[in-house]
Wavefront OBJ file of the C-alpha trace (Angstrom):
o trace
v 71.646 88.563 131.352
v 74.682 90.841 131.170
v 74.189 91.535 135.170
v 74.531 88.019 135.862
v 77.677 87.298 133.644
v 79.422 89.057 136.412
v 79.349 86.292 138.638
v 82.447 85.072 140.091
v 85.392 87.251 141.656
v 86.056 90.026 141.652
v 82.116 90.707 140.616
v 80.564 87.720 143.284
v 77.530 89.248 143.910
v 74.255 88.259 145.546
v 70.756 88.039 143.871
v 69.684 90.644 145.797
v 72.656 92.769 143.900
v 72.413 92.084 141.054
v 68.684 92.194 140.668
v 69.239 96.120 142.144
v 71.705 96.873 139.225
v 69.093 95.499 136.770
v 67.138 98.079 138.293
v 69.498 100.686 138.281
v 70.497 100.180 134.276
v 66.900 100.082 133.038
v 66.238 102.987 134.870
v 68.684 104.642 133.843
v 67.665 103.649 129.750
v 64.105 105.362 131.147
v 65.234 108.852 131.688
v 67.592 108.790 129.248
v 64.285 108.108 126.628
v 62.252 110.663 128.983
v 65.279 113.203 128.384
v 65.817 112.798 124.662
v 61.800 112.835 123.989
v 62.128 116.441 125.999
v 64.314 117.817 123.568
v 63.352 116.615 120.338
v 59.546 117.413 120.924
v 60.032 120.495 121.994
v 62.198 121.402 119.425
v 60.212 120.412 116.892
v 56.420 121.839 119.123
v 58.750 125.432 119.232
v 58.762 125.349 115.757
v 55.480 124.317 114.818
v 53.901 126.658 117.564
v 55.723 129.704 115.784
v 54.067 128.384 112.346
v 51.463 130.591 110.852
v 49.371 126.929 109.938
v 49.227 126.238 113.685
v 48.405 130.130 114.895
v 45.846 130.173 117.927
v 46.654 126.321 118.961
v 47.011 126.132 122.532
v 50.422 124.858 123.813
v 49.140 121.951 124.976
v 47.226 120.693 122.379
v 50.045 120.974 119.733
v 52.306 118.680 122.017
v 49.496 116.236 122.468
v 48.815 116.512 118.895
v 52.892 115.518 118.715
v 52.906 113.036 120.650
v 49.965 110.860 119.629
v 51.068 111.052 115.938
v 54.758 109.831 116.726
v 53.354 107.501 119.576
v 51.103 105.861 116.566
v 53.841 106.262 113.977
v 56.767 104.315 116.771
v 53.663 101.779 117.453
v 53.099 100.609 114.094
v 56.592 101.267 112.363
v 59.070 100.127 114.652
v 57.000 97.616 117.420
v 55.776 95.462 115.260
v 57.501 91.865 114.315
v 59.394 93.744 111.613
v 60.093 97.182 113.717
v 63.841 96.100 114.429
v 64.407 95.414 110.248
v 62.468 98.729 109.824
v 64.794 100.627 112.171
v 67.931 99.253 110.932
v 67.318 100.251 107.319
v 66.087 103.240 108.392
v 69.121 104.431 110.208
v 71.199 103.290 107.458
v 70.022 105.909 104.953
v 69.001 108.864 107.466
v 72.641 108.154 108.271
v 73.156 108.326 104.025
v 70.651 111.476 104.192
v 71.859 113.485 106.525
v 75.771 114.151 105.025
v 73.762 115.440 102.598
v 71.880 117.931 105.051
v 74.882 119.056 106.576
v 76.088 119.812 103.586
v 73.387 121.966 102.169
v 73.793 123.724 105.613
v 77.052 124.202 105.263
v 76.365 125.616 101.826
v 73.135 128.250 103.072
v 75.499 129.662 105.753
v 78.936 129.586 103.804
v 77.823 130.499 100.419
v 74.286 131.435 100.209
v 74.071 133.907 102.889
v 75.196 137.496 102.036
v 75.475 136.144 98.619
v 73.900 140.167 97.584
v 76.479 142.032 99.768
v 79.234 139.844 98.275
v 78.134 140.355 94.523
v 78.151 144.147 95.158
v 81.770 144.461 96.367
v 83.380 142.103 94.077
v 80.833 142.337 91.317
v 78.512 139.932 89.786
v 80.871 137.597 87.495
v 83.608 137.383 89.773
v 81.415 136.282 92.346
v 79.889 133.166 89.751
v 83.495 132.510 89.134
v 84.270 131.521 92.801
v 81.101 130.448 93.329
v 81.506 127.567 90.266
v 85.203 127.193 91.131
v 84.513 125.708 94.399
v 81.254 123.746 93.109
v 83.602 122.142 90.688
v 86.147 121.816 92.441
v 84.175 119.927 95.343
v 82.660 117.470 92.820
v 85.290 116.603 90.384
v 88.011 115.787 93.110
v 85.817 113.285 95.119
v 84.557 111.555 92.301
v 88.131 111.273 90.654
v 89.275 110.240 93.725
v 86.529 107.495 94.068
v 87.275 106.881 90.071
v 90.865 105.500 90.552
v 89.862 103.867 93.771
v 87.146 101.816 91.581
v 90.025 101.350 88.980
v 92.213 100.013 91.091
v 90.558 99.656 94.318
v 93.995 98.992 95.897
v 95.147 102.500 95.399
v 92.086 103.343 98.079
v 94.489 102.368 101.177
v 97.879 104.015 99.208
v 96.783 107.402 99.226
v 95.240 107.413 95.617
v 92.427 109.481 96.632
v 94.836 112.426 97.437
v 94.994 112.478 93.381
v 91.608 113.935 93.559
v 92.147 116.271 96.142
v 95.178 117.428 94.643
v 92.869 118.035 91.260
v 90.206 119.455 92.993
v 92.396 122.304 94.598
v 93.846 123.017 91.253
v 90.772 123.840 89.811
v 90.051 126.152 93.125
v 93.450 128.029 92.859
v 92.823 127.954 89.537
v 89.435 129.617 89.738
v 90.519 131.821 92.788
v 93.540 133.315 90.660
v 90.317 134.511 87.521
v 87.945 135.448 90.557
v 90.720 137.688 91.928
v 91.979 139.558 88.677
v 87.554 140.145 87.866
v 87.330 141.501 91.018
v 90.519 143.781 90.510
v 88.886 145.085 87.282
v 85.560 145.818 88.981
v 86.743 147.171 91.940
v 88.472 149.887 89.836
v 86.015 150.343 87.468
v 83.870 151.361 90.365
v 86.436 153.786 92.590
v 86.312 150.592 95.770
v 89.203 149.511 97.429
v 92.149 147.640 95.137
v 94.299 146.736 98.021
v 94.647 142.877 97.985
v 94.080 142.571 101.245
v 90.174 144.064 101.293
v 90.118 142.020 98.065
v 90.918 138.562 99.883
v 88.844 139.697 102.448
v 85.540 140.230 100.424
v 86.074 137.069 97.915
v 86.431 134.417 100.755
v 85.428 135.956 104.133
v 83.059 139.013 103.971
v 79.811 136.906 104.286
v 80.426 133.945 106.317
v 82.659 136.865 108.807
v 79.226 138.602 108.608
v 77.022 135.446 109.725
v 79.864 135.092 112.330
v 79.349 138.537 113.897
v 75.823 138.069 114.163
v 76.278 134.901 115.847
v 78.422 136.572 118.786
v 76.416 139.362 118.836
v 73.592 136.802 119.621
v 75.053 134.211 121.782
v 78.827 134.548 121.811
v 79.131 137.382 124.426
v 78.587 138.048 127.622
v 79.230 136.888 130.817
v 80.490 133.042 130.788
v 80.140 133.236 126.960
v 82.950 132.167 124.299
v 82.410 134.194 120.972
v 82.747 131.652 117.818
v 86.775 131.687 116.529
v 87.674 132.690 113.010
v 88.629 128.976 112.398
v 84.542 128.182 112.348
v 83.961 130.405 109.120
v 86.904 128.771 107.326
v 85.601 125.136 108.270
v 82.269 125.723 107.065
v 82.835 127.550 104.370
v 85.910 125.240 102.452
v 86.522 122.291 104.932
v 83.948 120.450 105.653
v 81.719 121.090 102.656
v 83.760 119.067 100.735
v 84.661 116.380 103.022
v 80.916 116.078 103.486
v 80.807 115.568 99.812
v 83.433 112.955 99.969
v 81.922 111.080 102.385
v 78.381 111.090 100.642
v 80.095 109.793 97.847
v 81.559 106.961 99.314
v 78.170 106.049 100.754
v 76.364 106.207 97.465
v 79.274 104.288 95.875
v 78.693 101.690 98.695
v 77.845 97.654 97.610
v 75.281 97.985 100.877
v 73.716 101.088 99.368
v 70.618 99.541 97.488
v 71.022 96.188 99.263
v 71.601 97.189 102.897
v 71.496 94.054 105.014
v 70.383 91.496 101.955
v 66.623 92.906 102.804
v 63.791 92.815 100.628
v 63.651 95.683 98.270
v 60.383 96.567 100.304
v 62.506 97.799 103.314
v 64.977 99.123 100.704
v 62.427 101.415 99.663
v 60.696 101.979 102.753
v 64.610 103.154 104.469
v 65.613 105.308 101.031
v 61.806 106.780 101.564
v 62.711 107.802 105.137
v 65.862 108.649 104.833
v 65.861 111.050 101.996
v 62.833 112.935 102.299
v 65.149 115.905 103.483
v 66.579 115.893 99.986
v 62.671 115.866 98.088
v 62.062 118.656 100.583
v 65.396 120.658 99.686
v 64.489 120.509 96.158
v 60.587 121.714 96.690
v 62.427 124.524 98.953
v 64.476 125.618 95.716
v 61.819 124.923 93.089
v 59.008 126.341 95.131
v 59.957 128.307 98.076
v 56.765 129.432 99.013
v 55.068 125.681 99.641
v 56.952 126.302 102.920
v 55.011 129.526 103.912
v 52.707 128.098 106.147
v 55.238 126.955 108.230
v 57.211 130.504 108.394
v 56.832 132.385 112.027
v 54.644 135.494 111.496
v 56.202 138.399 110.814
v 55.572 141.441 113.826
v 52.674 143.758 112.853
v 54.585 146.814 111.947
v 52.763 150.171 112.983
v 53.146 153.435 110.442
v 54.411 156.210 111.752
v 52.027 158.825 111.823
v 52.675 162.070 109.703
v 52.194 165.488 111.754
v 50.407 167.342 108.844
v 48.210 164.302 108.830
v 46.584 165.324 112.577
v 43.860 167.927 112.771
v 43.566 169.712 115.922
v 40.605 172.120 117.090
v 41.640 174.897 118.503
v 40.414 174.289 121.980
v 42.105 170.690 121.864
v 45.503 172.671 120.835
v 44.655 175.014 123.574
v 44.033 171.761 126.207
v 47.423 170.641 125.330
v 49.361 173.549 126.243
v 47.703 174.265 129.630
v 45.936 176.815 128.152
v 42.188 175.772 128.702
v 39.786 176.257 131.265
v 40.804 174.964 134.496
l 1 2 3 4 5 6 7 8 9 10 11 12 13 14 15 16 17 18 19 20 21 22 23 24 25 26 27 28 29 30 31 32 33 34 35 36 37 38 39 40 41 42 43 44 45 46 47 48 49 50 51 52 53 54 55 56 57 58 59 60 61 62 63 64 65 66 67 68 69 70 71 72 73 74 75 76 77 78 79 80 81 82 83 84 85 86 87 88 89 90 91 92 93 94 95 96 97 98 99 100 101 102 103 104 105 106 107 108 109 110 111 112 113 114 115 116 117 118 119 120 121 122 123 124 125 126 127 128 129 130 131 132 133 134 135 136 137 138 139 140 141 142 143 144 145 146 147 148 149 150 151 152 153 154 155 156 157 158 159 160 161 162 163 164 165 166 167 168 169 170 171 172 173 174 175 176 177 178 179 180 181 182 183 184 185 186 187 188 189 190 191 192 193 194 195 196 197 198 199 200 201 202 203 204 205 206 207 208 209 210 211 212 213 214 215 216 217 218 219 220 221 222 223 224 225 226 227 228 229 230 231 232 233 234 235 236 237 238 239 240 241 242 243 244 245 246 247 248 249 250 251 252 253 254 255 256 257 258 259 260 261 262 263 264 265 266 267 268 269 270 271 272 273 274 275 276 277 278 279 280 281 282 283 284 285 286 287 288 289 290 291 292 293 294 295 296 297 298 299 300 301 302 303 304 305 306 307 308 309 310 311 312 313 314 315 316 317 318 319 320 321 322 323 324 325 326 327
């Protein structure tokens, strides 16, 4: 119907036509499905072939197995006579859902990982202090922001939210300033580097650096290759963490949220169901970390190296070795 609403000039167009660029656009819809089903199945079949559960599954089996569970799942969720209320609620809150996964991410690779190698070069406390500075800081500015927007929800389009960004990097400088002057102590307590600048370093850039450098060691060099910039560890580790969290805020704080679309609270459910099983899962991966084994890649079989004093030779087998046996 959108074809034909081209008729007159400059779009005058025959039948024939326009009956060929019908053609053309649902054809076009087709690969684009055939190309997205590519890459989400086998991303997902990649990782559940690695999977200790699914060891000694042949290849194809697995993506059959794939394909007629979300084939049946599609079939009976989203083409029935309610599949277009189903999908609409559903993208609302996996839209919801996944600030918060980015966030979390943001969190394993800015915060979490090297946590150890951090802790050892700054020491323990001062690394609790930053580590609850910026926590703090990235919770109590967006929700004092959002508080004087509720109070006065005209403040919202006058800049009253910078009042809780403003707060919010108080309490970081704040923090940083204690983190700093713990560090100094422990540093010279144990004979490391004082110099501020190896300081600075370790407190906000020696681990995410780290995940960096492994990353262009990886994938960043090479021929045709651009290594990540220094700007991508200070995004993910103070940027967008808490301008995810402002944003998941907003959401939450939302009228629609709870009431998306005026539909039943059945779909309500059924969309917050969908759309926040990442966070159940996050919390089962923090409570119980090993409920997720089965899905961990096996680790290489690693051989022991075999001690010298542990081999017995006969003498004739010594003798073999050097050439020194019968010919």
């Amino acid at each position: 119907s959108a074809i034909d609403e081209l008729g007159g000039s400059p779009w005058d167009m025959s039948l024939g036509v326009r009956k060929f660029l019908a053609f053309l656009w649902f054809f076009t819809l087709i690969l684009l499905g055939i190309d997205s089903a590519f890459s989400m199945i086998e991303g997902f079949a990649t990782c559940m072939k690695d999977a200790r559960m699914f060891k000694g599954v042949p290849h194809e089996a697995l993506l059959g197995l794939i394909c007629v569970a979300g084939s049946l799942v599609t079939m009976f969720a989203y083409s029935s006579d309610t599949g277009l209320f189903n999908l609409d609620v559903v993208d609302y809150y996996i839209n919801v859902s996944l600030l918060w996964v980015g966030f979390m991410e943001c969190i394993a690779a800015g915060w979490v990982y090297g946590g150890d190698k951090v802790s050892a070069r700054i020491g323990w406390p001062a690394h609790m202090y930053f580590v609850s500075t910026a926590i703090v800081a990235s919770v109590v500015g967006p929700y004092m922001g959002l508080g004087i927007a509720n109070y006065d929800p005209g403040m919202l389009s006058d800049g009253g939210w910078l009042a809780g960004i403003a707060f919010g990097f108080g309490i970081f400088v704040f923090g940083s300033i204690i983190t700093i002057q713990s560090s100094m102590n422990y540093r010279s307590a144990n004979n490391i580097d004082t110099t501020y600048e190896s300081v600075l370093y370790d407190i906000f850039l020696l681990n995410i650096e780290d995940l960096r450098s492994v990353i262009n060691e990886q994938a960043g060099w090479g021929a045709g290759n651009v290594g990540v910039p220094i700007l991508w560890s200070l995004l993910i580790k103070f940027v967008i963490p808490p301008v995810l969290l402002l944003m998941l805020c907003i959401k939450l704080s939302d009228e629609a949220f709870g009431a998306y679309g005026g539909y039943p609270a059945f779909y309500q459910g059924w969309g917050c169901f969908v759309g926040f099983m990442p966070w159940l899962l996050t919390a089962v991966g923090f409570v119980c970390p090993s409920a997720f084994d089965a899905f961990m890649p096996e680790e290489p079989n690693e051989v022991e190296p075999v001690k010298v004093e542990d081999v017995k030779l006969e003498p004739r087998e010594i003798d073999q070795g050097l050439g020194l046996g019968e010919a």
